[in-house]
N, CA, C and O atoms as a printed pandas DataFrame, in Angstrom:
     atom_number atom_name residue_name chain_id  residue_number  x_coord  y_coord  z_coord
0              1         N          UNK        A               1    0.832   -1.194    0.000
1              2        CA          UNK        A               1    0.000    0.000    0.000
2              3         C          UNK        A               1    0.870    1.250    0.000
3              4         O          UNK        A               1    1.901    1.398    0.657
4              5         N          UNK        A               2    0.426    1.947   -0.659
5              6        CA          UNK        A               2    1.154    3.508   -0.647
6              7         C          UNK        A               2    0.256    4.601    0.358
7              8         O          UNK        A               2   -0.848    5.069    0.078
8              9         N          UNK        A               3    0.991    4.842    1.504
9             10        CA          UNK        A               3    0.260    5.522    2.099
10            11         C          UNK        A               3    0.960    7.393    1.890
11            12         O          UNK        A               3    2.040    7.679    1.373
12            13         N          UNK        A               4    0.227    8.100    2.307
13            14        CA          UNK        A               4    0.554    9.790    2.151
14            15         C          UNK        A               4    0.131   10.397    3.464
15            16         O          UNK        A               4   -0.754    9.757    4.032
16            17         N          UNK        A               5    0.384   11.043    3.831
17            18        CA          UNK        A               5   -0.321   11.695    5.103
18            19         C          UNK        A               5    0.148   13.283    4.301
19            20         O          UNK        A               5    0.989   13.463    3.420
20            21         N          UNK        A               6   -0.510   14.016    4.809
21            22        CA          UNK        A               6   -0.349   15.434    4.255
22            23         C          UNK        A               6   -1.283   16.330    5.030
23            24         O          UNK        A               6   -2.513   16.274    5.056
24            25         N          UNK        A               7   -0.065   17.592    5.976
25            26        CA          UNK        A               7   -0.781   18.519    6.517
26            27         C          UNK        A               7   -0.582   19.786    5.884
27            28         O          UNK        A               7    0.354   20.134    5.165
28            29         N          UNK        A               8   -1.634   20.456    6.264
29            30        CA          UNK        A               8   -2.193   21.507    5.816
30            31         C          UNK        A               8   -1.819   22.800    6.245
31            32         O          UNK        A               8   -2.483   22.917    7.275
32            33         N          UNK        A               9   -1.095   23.976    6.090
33            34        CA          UNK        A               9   -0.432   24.978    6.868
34            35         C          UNK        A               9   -1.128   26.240    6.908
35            36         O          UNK        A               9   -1.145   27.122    6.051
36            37         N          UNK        A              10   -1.747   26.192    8.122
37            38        CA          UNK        A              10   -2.936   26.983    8.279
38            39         C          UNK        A              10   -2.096   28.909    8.334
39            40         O          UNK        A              10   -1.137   29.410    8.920
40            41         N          UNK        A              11   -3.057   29.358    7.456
41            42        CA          UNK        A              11   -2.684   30.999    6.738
42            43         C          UNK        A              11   -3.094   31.979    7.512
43            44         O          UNK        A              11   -2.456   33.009    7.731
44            45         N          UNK        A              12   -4.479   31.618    8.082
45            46        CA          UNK        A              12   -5.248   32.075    8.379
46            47         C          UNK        A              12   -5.264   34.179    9.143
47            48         O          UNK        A              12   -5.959   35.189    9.030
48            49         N          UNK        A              13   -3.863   33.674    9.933
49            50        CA          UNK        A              13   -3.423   34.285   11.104
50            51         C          UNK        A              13   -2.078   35.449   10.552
51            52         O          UNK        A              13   -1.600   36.543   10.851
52            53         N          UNK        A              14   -1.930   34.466    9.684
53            54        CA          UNK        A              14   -0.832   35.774    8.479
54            55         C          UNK        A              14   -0.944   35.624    7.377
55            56         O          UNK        A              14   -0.337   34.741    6.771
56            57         N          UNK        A              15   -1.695   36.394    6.869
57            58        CA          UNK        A              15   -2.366   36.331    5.526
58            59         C          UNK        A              15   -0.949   36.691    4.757
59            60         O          UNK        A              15   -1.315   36.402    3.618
60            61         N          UNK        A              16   -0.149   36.945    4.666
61            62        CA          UNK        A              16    1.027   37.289    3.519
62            63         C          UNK        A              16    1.615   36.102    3.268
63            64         O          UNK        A              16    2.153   35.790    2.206
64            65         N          UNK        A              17    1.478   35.171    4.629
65            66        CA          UNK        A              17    2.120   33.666    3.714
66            67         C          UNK        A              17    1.336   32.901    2.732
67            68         O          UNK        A              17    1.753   31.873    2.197
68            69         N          UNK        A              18    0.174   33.440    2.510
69            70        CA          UNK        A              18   -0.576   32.754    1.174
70            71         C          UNK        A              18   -0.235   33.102   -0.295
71            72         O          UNK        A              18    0.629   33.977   -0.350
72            73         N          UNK        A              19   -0.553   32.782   -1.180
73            74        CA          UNK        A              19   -0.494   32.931   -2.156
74            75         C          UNK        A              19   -0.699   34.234   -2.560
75            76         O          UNK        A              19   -1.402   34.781   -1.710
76            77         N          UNK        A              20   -0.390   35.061   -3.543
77            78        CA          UNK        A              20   -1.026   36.444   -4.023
78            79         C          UNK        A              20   -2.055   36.112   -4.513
79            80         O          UNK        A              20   -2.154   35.098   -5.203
80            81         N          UNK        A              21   -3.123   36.984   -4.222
81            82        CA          UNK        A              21   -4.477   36.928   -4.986
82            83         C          UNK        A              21   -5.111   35.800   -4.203
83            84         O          UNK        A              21   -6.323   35.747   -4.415
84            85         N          UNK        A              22   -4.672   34.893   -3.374
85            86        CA          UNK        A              22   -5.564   33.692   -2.733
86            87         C          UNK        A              22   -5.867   34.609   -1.202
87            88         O          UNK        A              22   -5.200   35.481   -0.645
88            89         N          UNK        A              23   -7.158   33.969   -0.857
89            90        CA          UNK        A              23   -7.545   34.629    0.352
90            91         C          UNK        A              23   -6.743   33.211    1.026
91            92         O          UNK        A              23   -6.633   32.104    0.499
92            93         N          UNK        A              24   -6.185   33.717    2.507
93            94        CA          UNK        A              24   -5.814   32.947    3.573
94            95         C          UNK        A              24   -6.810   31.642    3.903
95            96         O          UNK        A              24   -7.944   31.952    4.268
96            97         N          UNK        A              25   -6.512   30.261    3.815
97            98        CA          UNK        A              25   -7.332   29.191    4.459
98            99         C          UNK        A              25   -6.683   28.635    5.254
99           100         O          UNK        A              25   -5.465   28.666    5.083
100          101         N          UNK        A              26   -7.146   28.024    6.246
101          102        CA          UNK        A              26   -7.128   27.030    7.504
102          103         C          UNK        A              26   -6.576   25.740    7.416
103          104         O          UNK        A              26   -5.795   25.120    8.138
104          105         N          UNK        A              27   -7.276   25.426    6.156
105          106        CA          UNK        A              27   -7.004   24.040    5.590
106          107         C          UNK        A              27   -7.476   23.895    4.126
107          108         O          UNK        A              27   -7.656   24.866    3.392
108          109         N          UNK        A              28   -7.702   22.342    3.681
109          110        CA          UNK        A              28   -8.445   22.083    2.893
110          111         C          UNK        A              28   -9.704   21.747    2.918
111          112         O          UNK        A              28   -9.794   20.620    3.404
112          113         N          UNK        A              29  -11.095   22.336    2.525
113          114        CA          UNK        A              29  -12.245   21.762    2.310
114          115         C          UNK        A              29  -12.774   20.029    1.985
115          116         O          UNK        A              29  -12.669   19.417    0.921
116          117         N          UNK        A              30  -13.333   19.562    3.248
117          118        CA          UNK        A              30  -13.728   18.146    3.195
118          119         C          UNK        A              30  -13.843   17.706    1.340
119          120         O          UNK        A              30  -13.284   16.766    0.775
120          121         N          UNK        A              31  -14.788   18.787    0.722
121          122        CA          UNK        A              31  -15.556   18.080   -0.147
122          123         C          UNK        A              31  -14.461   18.385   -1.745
123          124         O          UNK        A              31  -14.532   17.749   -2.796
124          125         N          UNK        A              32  -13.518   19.558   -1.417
125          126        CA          UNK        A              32  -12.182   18.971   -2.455
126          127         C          UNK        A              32  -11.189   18.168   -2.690
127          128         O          UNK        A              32  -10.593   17.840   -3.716
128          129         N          UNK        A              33  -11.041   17.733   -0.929
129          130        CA          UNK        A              33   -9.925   16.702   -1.005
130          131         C          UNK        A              33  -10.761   15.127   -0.872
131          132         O          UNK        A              33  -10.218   14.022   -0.881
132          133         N          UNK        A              34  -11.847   15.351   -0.783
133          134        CA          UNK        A              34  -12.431   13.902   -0.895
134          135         C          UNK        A              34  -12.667   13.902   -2.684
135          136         O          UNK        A              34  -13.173   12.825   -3.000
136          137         N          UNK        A              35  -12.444   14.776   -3.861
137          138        CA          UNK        A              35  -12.821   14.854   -4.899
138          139         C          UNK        A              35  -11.128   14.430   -5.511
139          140         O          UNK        A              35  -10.955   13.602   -6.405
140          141         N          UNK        A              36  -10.243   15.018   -4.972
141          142        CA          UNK        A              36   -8.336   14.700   -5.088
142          143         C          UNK        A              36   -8.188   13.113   -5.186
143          144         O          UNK        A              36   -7.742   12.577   -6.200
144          145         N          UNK        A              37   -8.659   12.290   -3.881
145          146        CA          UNK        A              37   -8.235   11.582   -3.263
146          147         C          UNK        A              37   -8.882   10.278   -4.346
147          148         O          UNK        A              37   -8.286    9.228   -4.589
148          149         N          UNK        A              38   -9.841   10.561   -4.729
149          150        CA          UNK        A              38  -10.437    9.567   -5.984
150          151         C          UNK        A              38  -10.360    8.228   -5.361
151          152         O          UNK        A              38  -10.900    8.009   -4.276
152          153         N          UNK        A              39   -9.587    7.166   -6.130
153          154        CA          UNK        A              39   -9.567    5.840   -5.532
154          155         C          UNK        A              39   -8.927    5.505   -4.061
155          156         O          UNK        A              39   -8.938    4.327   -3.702
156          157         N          UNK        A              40   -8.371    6.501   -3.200
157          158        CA          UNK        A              40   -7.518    6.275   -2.618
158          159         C          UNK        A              40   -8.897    6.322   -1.147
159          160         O          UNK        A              40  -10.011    6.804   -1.353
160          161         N          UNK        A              41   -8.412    5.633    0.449
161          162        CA          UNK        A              41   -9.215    5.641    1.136
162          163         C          UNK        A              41   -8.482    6.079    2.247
163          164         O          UNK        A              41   -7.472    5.477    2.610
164          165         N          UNK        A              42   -9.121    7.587    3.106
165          166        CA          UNK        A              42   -8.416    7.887    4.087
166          167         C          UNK        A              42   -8.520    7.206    5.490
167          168         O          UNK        A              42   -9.646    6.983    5.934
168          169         N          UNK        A              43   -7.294    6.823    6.294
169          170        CA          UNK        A              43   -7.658    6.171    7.104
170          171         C          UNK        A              43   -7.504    7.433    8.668
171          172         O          UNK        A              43   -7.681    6.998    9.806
172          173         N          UNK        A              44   -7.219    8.694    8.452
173          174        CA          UNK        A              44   -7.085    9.352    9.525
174          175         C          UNK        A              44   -7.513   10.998    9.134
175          176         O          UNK        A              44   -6.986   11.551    8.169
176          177         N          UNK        A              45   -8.260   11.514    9.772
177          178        CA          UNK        A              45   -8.237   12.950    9.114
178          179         C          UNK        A              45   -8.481   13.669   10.146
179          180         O          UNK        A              45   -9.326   13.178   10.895
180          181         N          UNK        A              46   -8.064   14.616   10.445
181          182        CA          UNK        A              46   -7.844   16.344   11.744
182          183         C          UNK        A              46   -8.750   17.442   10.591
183          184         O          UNK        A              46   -8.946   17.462    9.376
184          185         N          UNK        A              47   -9.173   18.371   11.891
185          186        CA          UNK        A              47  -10.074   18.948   10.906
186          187         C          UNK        A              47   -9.107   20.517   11.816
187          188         O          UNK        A              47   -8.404   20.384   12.818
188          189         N          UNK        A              48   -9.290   21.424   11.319
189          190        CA          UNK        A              48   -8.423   22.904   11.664
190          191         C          UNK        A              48   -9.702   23.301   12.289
191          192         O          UNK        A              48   -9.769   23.459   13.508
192          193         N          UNK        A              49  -10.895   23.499   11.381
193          194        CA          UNK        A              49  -12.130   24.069   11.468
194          195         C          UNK        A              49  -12.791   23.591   10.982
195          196         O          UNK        A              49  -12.333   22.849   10.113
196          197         N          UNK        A              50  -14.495   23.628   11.155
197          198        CA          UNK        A              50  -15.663   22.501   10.835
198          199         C          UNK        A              50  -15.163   22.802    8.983
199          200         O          UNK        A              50  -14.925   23.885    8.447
200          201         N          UNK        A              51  -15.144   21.787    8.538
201          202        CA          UNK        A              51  -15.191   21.985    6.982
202          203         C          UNK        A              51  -13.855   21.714    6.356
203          204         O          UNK        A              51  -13.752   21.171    5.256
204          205         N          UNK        A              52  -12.397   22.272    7.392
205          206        CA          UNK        A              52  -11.324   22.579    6.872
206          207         C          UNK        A              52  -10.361   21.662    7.393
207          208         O          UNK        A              52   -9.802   21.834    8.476
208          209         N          UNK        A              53  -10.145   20.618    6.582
209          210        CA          UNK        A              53   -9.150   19.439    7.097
210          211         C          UNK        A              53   -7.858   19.866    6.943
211          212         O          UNK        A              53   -7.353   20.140    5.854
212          213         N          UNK        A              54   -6.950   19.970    8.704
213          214        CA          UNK        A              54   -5.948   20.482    8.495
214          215         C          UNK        A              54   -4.784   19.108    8.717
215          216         O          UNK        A              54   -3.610   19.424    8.910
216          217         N          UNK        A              55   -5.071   17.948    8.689
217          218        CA          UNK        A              55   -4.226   16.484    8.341
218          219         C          UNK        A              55   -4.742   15.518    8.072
219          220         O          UNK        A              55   -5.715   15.237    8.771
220          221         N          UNK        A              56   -4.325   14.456    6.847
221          222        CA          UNK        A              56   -5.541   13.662    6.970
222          223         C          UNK        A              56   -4.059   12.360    5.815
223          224         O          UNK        A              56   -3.188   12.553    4.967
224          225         N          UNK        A              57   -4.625   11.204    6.550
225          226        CA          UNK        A              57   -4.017   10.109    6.153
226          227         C          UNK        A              57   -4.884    9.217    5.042
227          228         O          UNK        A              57   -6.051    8.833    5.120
228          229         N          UNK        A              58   -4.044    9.051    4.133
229          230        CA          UNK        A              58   -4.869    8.525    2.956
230          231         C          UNK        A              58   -3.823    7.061    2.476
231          232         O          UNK        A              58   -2.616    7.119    2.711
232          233         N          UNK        A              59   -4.402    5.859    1.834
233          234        CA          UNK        A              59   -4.196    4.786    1.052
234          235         C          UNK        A              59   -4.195    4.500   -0.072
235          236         O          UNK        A              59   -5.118    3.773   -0.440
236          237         N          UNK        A              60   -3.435    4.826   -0.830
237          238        CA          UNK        A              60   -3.799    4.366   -2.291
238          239         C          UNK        A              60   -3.331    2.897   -2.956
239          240         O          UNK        A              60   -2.547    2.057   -2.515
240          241         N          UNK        A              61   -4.128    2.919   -4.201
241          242        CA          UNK        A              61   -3.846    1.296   -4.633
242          243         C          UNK        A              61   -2.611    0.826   -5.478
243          244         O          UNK        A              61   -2.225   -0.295   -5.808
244          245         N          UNK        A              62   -2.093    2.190   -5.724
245          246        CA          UNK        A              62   -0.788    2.132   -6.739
246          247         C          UNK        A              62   -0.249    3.221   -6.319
247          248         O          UNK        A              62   -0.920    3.942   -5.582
248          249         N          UNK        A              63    1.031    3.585   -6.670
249          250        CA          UNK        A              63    2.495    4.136   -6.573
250          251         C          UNK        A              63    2.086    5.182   -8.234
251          252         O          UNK        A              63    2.966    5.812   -8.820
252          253         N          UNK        A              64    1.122    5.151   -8.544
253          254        CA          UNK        A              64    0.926    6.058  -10.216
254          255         C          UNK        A              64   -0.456    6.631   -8.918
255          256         O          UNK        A              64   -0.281    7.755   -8.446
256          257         N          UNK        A              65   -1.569    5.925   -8.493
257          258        CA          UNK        A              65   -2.812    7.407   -7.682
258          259         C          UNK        A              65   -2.141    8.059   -6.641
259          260         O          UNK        A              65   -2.620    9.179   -6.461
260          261         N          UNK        A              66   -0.919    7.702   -5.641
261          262        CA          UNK        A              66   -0.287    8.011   -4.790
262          263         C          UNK        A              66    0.529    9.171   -5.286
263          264         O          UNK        A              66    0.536   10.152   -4.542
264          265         N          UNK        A              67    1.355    9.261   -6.619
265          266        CA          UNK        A              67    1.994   10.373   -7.219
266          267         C          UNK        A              67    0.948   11.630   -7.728
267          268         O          UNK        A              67    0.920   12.815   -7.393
268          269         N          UNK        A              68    0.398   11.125   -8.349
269          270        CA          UNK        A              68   -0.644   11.889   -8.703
270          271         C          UNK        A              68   -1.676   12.976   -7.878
271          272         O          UNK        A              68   -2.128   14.052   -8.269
272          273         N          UNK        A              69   -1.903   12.119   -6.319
273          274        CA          UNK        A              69   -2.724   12.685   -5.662
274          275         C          UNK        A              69   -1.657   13.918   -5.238
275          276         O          UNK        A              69   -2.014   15.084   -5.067
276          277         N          UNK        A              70   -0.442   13.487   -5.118
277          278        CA          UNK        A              70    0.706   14.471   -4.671
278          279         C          UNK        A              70    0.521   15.674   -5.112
279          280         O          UNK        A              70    0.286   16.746   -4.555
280          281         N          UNK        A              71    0.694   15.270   -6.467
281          282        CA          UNK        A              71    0.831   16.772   -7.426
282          283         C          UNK        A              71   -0.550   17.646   -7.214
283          284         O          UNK        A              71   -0.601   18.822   -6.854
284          285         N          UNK        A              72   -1.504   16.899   -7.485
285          286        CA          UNK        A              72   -2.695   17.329   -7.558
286          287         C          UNK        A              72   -3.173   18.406   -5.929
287          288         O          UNK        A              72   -3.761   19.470   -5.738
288          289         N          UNK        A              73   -2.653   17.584   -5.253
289          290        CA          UNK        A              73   -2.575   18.425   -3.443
290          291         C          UNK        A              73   -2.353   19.701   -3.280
291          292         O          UNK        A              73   -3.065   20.628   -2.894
292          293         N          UNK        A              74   -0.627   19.576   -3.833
293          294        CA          UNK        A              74   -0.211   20.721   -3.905
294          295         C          UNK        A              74   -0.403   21.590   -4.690
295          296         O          UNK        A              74    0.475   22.445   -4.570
296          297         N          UNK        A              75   -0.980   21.782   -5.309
297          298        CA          UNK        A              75   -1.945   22.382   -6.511
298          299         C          UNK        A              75   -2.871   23.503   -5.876
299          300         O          UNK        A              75   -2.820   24.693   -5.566
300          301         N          UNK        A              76   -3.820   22.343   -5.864
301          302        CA          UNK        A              76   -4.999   22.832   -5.087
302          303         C          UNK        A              76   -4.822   23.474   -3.766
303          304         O          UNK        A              76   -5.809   24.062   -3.323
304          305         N          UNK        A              77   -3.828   23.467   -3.117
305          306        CA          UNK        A              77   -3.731   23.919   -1.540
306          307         C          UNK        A              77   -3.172   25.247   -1.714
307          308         O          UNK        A              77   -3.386   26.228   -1.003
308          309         N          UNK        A              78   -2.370   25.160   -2.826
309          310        CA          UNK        A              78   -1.758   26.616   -3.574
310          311         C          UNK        A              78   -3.112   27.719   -3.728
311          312         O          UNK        A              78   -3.500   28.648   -3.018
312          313         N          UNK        A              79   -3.517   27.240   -4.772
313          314        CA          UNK        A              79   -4.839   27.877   -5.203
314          315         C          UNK        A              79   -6.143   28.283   -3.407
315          316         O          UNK        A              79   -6.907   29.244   -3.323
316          317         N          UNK        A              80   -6.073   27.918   -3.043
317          318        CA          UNK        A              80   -6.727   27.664   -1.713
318          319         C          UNK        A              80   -6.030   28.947   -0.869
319          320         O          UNK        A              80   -6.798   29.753   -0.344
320          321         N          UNK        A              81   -4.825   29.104   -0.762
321          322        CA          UNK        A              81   -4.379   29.952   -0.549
322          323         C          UNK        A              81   -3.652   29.596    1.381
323          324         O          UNK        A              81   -3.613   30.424    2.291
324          325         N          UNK        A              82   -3.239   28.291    1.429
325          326        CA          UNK        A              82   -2.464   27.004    2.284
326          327         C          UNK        A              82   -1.391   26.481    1.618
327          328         O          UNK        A              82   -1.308   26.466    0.390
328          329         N          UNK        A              83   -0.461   25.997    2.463
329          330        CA          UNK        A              83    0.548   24.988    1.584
330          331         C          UNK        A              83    0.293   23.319    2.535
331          332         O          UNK        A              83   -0.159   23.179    3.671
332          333         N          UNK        A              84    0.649   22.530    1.816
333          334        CA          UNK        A              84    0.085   21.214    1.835
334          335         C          UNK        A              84    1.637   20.302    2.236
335          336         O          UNK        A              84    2.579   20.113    1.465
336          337         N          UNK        A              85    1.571   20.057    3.008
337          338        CA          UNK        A              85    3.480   19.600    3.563
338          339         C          UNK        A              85    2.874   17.733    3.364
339          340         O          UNK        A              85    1.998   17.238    4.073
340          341         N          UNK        A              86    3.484   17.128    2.442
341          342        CA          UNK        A              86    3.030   15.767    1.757
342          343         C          UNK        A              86    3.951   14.949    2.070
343          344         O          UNK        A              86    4.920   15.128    1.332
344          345         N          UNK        A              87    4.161   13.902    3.025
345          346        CA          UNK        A              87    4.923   12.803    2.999
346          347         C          UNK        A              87    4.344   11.373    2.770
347          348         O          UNK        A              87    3.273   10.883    3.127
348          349         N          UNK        A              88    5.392   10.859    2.060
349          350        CA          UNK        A              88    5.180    9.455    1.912
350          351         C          UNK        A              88    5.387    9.072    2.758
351          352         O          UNK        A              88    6.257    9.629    3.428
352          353         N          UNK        A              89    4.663    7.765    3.323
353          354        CA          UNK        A              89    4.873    7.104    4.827
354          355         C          UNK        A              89    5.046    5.380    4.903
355          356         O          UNK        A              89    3.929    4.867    4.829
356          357         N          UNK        A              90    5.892    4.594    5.001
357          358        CA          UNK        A              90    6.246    3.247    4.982
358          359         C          UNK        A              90    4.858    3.259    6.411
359          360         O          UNK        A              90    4.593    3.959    7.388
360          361         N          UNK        A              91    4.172    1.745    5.579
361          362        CA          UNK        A              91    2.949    1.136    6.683
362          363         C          UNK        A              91    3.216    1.328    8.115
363          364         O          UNK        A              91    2.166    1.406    8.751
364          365         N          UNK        A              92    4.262    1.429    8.819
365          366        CA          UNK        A              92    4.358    1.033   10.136
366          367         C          UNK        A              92    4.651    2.479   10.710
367          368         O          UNK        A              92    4.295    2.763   11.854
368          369         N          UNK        A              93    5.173    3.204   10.061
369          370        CA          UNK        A              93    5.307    4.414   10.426
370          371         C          UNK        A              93    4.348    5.700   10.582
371          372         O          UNK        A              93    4.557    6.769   11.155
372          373         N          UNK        A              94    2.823    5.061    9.622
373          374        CA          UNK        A              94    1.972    5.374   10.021
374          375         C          UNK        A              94    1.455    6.443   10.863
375          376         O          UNK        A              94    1.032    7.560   10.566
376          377         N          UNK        A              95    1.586    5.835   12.006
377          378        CA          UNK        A              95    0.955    6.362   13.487
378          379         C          UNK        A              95    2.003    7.358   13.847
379          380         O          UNK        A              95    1.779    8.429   13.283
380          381         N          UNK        A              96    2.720    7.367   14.347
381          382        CA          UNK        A              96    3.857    7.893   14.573
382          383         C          UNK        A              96    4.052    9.298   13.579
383          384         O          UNK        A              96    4.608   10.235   14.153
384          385         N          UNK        A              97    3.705    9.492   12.354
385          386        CA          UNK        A              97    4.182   10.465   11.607
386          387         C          UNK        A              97    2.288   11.382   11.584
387          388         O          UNK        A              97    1.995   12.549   11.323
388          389         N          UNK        A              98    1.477   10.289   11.946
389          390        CA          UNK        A              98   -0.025   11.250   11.891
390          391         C          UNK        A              98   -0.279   12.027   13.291
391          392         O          UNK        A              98   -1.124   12.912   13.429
392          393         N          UNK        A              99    0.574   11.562   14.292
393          394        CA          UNK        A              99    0.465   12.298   15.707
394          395         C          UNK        A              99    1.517   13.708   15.607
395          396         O          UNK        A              99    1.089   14.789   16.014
396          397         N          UNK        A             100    2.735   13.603   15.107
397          398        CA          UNK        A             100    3.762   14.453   14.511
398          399         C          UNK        A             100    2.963   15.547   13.774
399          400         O          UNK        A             100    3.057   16.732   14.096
400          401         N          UNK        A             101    2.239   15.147   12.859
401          402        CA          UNK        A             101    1.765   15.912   11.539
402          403         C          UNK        A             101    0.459   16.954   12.125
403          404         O          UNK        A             101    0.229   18.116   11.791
404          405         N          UNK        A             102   -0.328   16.030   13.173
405          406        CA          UNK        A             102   -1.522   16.730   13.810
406          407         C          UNK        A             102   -1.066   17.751   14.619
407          408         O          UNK        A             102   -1.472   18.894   14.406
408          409         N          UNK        A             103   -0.144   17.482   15.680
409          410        CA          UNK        A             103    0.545   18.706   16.576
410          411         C          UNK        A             103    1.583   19.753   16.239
411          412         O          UNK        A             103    1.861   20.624   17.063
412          413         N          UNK        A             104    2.157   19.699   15.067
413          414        CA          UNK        A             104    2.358   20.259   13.544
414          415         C          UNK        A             104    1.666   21.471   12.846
415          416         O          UNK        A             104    2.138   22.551   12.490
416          417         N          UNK        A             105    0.354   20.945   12.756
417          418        CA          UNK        A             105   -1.130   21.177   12.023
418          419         C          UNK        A             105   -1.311   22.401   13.643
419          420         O          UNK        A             105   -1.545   23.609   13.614
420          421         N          UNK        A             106   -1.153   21.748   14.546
421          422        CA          UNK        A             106   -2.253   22.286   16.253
422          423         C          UNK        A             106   -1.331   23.683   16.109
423          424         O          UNK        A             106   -2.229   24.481   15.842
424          425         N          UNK        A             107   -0.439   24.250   16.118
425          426        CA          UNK        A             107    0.616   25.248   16.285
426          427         C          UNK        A             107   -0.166   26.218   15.499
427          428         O          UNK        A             107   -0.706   27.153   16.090
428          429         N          UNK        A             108   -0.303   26.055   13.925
429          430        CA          UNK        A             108   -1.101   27.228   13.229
430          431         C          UNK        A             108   -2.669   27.315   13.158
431          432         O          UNK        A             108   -3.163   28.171   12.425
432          433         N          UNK        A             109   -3.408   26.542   13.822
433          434        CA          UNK        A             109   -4.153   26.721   14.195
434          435         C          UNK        A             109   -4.908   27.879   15.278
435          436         O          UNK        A             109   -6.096   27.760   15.579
């Protein structure tokens, strides 16, 4: 399994670290990154604010939806006006890198 965990770097609080022209977000919106994530199934997700997932652990079925969702992340988190901090994660390491990533995530919040 190819797993990803990817947090979300909340803007909110200093709007100049966003993008030009993007308004400041919290996170990513439930209903874009569940539209990203396509075949892939998340097994952990932190929310910043109701709506705005600021970490969230995902599974994919291949090493080609796992690259892809990458690019596609950071994309969209750009545009969003967040940056999207994306690691690949070996199975066992899992846990360990989604507790890291959440208290990570808790700081710009």
């Amino acid at each position: 399994m190819n797993l990803i965990v990817v947090s979300f770097e909340d803007f909110t609080s200093d709007p100049a670290g966003a993008r030009a022209g993007a308004l400041p977000a919290a996170g990513c919106p439930d209903s874009w990154l569940d539209a990203l994530i396509g075949a892939g199934s998340v097994f952990s997700r932190y929310y910043a604010a109701p709506g705005a997932v600021s970490t969230v652990g995902v599974r994919f079925p291949s090493v080609f939806h796992a690259e892809q969702f990458c690019l596609s992340v950071r994309q969209v988190a750009n545009l969003l006006g967040t940056r999207a901090h994306v690691h690949k994660v070996p199975s066992e390491q899992a846990p360990s890198t989604l507790r890291e990533a959440a208290e990570h995530s808790a700081r710009f919040v």
